[in-house]
mmCIF file as gemmi writes it, N, C-alpha and C atoms, coordinates in Angstrom:
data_model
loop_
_atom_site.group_PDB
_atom_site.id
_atom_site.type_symbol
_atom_site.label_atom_id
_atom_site.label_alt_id
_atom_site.label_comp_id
_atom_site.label_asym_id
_atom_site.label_entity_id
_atom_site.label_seq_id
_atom_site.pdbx_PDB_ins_code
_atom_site.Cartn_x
_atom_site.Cartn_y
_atom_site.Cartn_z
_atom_site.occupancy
_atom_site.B_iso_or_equiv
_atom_site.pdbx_formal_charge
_atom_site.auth_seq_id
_atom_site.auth_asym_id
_atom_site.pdbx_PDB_model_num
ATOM 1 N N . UNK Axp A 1 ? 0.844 -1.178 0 1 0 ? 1 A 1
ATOM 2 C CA . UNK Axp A 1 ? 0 0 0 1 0 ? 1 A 1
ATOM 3 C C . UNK Axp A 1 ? 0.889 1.241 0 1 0 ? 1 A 1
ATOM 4 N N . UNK Axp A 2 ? 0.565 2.044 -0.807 1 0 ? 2 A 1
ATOM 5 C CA . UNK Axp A 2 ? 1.891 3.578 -1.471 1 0 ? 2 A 1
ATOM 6 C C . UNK Axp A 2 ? 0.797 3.76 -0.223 1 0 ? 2 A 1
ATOM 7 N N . UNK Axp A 3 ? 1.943 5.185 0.581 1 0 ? 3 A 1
ATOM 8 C CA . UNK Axp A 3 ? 1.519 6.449 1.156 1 0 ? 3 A 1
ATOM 9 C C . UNK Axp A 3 ? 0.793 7.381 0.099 1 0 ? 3 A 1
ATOM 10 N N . UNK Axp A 4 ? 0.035 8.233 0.53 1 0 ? 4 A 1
ATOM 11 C CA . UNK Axp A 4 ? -0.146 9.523 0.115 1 0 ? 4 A 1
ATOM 12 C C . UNK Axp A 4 ? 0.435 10.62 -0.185 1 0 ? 4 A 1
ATOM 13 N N . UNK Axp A 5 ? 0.643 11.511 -0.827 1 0 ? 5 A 1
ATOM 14 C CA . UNK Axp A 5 ? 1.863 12.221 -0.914 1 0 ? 5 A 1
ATOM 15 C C . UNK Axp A 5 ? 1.771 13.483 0.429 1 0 ? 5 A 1
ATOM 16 N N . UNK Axp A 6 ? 0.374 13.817 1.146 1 0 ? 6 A 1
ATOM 17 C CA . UNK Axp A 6 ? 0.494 14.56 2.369 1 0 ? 6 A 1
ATOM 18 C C . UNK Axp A 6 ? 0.718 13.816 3.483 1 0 ? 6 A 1
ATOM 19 N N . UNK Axp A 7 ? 0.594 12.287 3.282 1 0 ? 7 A 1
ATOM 20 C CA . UNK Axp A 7 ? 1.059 11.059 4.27 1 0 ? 7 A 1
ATOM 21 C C . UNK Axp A 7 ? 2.895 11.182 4.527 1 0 ? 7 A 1
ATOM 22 N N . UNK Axp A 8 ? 3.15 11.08 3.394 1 0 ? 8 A 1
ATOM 23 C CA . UNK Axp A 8 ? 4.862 11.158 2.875 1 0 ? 8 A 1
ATOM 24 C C . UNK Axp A 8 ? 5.559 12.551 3.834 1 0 ? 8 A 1
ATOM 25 N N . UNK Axp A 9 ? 5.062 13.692 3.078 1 0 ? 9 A 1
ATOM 26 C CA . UNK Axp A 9 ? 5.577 14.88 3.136 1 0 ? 9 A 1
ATOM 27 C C . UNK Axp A 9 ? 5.23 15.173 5.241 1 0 ? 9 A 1
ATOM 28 N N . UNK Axp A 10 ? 4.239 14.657 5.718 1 0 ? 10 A 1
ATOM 29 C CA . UNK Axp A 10 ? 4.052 14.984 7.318 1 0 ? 10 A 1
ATOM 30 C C . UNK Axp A 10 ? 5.049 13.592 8.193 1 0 ? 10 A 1
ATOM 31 N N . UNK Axp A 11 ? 5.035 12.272 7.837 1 0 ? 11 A 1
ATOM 32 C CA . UNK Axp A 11 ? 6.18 11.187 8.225 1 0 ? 11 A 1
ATOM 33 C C . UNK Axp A 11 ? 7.927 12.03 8.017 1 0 ? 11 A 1
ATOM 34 N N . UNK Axp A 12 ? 7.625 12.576 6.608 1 0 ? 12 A 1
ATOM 35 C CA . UNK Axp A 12 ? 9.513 13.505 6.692 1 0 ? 12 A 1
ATOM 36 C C . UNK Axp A 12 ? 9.471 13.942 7.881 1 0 ? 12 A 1
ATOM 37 N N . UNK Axp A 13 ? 8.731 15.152 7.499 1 0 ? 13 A 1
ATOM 38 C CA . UNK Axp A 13 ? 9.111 16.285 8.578 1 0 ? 13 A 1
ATOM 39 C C . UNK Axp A 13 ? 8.819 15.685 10.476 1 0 ? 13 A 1
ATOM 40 N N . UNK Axp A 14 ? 8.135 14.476 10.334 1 0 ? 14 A 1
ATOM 41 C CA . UNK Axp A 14 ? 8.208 13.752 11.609 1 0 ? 14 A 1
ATOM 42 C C . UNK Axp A 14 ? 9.899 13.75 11.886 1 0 ? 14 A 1
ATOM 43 N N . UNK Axp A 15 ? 10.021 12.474 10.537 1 0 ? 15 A 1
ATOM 44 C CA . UNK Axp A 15 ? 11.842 11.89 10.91 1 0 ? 15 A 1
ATOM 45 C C . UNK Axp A 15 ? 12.392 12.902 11.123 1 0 ? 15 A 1
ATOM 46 N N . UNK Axp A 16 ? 12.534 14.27 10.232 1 0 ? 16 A 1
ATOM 47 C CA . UNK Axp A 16 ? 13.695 14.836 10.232 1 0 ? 16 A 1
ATOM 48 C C . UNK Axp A 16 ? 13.602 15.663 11.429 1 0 ? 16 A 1
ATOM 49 N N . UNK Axp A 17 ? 12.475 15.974 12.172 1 0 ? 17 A 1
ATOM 50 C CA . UNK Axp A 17 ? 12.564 16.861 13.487 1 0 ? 17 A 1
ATOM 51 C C . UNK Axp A 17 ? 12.358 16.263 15.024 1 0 ? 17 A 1
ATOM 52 N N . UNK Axp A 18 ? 12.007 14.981 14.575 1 0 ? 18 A 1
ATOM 53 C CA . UNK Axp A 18 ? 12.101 13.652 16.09 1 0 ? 18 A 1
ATOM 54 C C . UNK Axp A 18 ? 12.897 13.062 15.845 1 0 ? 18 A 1
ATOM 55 N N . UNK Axp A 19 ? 12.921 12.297 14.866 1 0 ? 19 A 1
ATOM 56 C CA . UNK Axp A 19 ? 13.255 10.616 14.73 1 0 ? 19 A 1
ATOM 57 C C . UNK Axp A 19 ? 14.434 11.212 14.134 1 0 ? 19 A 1
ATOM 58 N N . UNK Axp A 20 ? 15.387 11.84 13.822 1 0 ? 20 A 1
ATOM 59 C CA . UNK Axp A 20 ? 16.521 11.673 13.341 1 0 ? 20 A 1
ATOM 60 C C . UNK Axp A 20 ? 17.294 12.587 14.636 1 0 ? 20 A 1
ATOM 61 N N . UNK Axp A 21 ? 17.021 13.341 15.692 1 0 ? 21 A 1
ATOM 62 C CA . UNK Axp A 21 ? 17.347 14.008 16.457 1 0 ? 21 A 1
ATOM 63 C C . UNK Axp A 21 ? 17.868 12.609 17.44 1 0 ? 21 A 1
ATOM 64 N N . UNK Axp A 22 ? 16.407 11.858 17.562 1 0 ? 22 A 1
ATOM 65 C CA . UNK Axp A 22 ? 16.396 10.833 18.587 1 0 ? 22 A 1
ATOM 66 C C . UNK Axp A 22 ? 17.511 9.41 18.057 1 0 ? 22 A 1
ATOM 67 N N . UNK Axp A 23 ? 17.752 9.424 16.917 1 0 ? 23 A 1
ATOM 68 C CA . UNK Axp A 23 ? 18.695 8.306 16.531 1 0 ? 23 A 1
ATOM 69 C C . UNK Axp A 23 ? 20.054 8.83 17.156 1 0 ? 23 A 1
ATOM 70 N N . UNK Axp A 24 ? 20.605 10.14 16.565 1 0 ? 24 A 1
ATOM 71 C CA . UNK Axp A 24 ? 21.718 10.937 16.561 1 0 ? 24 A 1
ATOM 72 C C . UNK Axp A 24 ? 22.069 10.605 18.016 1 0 ? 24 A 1
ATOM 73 N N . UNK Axp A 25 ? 21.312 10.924 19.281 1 0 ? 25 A 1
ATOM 74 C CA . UNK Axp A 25 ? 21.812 10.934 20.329 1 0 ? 25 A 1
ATOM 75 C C . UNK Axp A 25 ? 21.918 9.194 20.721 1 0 ? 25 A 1
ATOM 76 N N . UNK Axp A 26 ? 20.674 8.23 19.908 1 0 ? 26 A 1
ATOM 77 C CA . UNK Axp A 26 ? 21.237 6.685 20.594 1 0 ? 26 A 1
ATOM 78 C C . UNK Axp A 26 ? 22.37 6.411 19.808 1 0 ? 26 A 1
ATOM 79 N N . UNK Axp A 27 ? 22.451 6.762 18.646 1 0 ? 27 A 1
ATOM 80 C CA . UNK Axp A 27 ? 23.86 6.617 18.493 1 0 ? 27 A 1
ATOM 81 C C . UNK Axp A 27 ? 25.319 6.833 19.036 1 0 ? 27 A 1
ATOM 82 N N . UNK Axp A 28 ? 24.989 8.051 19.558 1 0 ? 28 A 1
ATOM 83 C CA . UNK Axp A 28 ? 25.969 9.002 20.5 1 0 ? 28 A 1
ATOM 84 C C . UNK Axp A 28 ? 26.438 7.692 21.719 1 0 ? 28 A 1
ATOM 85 N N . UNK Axp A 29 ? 25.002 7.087 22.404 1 0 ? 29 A 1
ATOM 86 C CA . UNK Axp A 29 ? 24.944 6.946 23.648 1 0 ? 29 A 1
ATOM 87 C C . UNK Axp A 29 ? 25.692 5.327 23.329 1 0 ? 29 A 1
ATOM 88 N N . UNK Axp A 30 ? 25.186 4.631 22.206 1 0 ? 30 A 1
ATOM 89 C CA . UNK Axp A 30 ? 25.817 3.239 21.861 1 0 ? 30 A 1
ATOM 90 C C . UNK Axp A 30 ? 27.401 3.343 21.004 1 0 ? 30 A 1
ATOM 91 N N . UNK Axp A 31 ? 28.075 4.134 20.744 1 0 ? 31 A 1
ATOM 92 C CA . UNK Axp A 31 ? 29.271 4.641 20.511 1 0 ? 31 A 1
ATOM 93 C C . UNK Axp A 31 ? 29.659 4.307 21.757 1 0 ? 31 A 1
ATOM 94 N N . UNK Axp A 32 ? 29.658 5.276 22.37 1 0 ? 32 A 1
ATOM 95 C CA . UNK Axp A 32 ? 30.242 5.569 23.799 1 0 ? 32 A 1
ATOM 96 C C . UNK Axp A 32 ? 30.441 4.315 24.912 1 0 ? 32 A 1
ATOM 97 N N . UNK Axp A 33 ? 29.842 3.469 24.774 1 0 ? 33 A 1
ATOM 98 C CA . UNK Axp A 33 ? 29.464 2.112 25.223 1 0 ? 33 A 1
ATOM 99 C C . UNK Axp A 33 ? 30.733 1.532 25.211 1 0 ? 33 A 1
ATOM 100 N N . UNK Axp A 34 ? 31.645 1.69 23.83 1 0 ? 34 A 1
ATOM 101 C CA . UNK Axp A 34 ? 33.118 1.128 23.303 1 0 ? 34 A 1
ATOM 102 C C . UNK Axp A 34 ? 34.041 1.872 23.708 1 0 ? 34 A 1
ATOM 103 N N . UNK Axp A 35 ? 35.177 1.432 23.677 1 0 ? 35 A 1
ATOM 104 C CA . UNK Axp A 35 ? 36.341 2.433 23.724 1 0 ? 35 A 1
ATOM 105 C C . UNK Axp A 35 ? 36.823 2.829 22.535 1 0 ? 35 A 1
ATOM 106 N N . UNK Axp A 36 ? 37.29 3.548 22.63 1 0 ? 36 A 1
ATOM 107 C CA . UNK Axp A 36 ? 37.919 4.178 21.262 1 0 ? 36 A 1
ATOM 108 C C . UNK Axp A 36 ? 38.626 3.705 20.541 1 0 ? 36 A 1
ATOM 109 N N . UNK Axp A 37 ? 38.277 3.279 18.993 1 0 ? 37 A 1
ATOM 110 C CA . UNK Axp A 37 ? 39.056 2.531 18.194 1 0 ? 37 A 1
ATOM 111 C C . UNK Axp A 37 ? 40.055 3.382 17.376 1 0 ? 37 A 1
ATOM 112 N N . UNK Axp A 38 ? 40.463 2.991 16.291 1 0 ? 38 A 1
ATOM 113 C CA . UNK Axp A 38 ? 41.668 3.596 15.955 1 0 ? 38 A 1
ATOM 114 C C . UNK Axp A 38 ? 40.623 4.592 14.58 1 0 ? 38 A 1
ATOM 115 N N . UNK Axp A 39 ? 41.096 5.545 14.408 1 0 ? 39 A 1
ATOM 116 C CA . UNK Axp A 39 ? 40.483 6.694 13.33 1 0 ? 39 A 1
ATOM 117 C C . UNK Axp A 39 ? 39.863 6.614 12.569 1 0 ? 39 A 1
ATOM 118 N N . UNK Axp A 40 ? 40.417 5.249 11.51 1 0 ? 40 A 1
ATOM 119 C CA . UNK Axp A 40 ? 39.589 4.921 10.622 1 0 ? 40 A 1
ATOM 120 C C . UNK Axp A 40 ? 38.325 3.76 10.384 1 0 ? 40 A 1
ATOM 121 N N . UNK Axp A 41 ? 38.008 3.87 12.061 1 0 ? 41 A 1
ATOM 122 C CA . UNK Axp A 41 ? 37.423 2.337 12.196 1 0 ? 41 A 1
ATOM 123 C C . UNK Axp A 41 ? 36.073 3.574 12.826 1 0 ? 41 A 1
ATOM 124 N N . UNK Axp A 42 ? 36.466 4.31 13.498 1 0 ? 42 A 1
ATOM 125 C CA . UNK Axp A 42 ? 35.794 5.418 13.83 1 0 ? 42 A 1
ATOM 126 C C . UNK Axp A 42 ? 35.099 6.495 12.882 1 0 ? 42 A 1
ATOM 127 N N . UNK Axp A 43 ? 35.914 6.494 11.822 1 0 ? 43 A 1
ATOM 128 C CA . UNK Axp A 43 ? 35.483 7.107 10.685 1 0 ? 43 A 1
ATOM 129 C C . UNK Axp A 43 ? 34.231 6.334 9.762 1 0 ? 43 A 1
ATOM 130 N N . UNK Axp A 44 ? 34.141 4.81 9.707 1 0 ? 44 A 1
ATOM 131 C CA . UNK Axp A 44 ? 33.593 3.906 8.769 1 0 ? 44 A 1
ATOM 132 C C . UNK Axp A 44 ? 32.389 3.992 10.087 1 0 ? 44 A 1
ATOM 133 N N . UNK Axp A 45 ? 32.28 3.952 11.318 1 0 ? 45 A 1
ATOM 134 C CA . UNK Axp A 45 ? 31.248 3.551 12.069 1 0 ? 45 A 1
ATOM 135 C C . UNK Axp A 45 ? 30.314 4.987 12.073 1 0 ? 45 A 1
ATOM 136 N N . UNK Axp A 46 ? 30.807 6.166 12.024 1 0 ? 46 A 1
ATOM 137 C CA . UNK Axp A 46 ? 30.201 7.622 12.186 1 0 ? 46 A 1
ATOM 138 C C . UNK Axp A 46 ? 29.428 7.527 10.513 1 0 ? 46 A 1
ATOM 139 N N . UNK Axp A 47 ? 30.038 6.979 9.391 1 0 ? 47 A 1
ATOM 140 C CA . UNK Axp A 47 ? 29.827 7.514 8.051 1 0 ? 47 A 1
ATOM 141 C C . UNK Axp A 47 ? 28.222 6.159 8.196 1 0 ? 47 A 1
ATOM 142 N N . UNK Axp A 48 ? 28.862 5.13 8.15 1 0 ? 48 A 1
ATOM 143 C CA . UNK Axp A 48 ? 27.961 3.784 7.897 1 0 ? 48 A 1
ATOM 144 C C . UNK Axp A 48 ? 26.236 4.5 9.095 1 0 ? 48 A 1
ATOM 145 N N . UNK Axp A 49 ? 26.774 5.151 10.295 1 0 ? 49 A 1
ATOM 146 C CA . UNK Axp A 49 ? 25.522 5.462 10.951 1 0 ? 49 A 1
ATOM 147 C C . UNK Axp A 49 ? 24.938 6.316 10.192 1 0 ? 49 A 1
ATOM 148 N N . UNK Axp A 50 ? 25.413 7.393 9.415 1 0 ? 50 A 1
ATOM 149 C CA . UNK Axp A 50 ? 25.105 8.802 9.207 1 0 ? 50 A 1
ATOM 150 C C . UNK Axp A 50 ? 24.333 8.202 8.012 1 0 ? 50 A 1
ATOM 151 N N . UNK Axp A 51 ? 24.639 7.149 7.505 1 0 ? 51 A 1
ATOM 152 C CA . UNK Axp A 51 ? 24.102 6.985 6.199 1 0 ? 51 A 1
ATOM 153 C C . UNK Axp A 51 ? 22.907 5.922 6.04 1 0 ? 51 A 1
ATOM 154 N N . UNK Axp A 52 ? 23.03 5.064 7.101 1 0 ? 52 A 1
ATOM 155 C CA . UNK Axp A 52 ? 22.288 3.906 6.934 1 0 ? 52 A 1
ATOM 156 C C . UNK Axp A 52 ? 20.949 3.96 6.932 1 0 ? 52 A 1
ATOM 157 N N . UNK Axp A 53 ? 20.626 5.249 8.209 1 0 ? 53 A 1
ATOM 158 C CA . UNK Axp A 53 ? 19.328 5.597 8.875 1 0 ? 53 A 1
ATOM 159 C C . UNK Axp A 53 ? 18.253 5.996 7.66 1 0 ? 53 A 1
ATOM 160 N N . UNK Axp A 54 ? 18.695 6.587 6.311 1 0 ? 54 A 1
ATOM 161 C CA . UNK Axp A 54 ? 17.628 6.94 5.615 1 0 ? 54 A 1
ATOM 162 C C . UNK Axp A 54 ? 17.69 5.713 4.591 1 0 ? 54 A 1
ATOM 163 N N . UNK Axp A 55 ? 18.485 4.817 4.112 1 0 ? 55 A 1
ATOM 164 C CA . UNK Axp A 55 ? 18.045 3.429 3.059 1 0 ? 55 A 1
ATOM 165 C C . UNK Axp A 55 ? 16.536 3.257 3.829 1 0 ? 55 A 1
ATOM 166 N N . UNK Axp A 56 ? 15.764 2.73 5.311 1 0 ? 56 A 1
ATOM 167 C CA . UNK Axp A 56 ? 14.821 1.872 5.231 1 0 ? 56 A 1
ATOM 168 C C . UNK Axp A 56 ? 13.613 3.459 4.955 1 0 ? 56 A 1
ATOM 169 N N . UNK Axp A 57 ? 13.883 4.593 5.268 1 0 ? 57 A 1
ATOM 170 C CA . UNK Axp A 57 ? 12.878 5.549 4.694 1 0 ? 57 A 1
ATOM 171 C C . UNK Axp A 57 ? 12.966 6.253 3.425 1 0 ? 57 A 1
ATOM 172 N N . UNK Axp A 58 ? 13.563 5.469 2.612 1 0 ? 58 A 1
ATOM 173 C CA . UNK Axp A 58 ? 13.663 6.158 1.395 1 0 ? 58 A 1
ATOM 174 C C . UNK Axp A 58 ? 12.487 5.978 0.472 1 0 ? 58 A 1
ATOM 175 N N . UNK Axp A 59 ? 10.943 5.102 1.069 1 0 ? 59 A 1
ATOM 176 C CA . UNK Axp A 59 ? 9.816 5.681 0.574 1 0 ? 59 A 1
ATOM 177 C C . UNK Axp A 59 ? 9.186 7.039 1.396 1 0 ? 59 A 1
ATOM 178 N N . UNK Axp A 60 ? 9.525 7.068 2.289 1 0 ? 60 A 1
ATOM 179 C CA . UNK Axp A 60 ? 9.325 8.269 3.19 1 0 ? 60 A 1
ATOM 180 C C . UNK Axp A 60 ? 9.375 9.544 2.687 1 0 ? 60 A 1
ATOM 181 N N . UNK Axp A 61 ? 10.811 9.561 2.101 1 0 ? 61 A 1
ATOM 182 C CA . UNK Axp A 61 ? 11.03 10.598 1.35 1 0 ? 61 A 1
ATOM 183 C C . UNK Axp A 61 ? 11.235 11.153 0.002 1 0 ? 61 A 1
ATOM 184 N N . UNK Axp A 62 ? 10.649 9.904 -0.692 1 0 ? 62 A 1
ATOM 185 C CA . UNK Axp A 62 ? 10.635 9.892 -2.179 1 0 ? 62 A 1
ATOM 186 C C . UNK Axp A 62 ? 9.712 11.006 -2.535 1 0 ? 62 A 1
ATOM 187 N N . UNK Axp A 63 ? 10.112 12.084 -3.678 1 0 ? 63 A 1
ATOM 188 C CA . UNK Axp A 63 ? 8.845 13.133 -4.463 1 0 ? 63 A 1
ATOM 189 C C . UNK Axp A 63 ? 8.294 13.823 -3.548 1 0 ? 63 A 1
ATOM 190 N N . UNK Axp A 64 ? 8.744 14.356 -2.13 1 0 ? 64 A 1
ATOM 191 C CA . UNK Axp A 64 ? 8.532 15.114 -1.375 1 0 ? 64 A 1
ATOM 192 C C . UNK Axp A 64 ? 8.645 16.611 -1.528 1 0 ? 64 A 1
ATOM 193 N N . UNK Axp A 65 ? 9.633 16.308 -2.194 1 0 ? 65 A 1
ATOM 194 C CA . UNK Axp A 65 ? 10.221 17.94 -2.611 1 0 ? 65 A 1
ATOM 195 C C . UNK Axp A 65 ? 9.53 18.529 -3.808 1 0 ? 65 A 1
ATOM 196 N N . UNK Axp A 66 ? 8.738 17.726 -4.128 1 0 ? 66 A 1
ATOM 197 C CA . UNK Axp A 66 ? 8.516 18.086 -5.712 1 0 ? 66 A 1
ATOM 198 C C . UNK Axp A 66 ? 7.008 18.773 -5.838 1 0 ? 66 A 1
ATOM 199 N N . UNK Axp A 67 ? 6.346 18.618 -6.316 1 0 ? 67 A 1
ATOM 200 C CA . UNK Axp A 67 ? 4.718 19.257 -6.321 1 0 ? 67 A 1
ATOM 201 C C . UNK Axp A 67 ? 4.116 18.349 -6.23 1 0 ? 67 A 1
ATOM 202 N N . UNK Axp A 68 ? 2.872 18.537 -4.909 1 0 ? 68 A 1
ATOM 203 C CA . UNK Axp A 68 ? 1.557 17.873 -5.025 1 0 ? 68 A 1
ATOM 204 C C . UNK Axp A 68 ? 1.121 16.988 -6.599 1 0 ? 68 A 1
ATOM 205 N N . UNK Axp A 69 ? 1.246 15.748 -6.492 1 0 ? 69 A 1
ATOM 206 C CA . UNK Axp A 69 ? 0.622 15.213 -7.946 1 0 ? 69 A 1
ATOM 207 C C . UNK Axp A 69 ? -0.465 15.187 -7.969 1 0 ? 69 A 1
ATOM 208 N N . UNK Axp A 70 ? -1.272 15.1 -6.916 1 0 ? 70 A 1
ATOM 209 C CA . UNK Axp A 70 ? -2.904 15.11 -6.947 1 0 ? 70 A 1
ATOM 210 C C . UNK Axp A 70 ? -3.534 16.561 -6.786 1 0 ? 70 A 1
ATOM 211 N N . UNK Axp A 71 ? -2.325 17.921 -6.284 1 0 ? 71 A 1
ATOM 212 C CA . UNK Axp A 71 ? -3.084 19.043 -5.978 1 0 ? 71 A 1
ATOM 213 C C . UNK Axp A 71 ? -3.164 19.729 -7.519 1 0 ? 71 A 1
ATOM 214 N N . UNK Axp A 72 ? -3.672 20.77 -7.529 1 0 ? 72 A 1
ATOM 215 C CA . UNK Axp A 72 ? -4.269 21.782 -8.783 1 0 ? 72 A 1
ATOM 216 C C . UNK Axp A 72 ? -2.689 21.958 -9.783 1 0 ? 72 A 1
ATOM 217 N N . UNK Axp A 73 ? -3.028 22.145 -11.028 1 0 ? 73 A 1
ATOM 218 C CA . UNK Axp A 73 ? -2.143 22.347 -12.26 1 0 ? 73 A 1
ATOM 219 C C . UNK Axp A 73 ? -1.282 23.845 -11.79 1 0 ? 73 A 1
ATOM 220 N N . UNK Axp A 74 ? -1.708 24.418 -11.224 1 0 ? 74 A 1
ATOM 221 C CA . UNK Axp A 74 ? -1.338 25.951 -11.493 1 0 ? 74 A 1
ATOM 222 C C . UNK Axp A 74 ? -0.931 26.314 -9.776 1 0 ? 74 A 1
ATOM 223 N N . UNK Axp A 75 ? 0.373 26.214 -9.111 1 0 ? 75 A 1
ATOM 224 C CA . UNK Axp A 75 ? 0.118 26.39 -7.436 1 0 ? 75 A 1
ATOM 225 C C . UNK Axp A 75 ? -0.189 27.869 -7.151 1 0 ? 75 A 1
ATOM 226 N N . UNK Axp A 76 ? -1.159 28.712 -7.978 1 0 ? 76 A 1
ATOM 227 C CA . UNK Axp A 76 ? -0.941 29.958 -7.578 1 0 ? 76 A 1
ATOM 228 C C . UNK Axp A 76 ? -2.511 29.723 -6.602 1 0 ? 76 A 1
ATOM 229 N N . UNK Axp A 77 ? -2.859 28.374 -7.646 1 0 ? 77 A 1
ATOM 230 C CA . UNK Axp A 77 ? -4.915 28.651 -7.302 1 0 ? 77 A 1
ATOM 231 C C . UNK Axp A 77 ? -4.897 27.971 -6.054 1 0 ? 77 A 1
């Protein structure tokens, strides 16, 4: 079942102003858990987090940016 595209566009702005605030810090908090590895092991674990979190919402945020497909031809009306 597709989202809606005002379904889509209100789930973003969920993730990007909760749910990505709230990852950032369990990430922070499950980092910290380890000791400090060597730079580039630290580097692959910061990049692989930073990146991973949006692959499973990338219907989330598909055509968000773009124009209403179901709203009016003309966005002035």
């Amino acid at each position: 079942m597709a989202m809606s595209y005002k379904a889509r566009r209100r789930w973003s702005l969920f993730v990007l102003l909760i749910g990505l605030p709230v990852y950032i810090v369990l990430m922070i908090y499950v980092i910290s858990l380890f000791d400090r590895p060597p730079f580039w092991i630290e580097l692959l674990v910061y990049v692989g987090s930073g990146v991973i979190w949006a692959f499973p919402l990338k219907a989330v945020f598909k055509g968000v940016g773009q124009a209403d497909p179901d709203g009016p031809e003309d966005p002035l009306q």
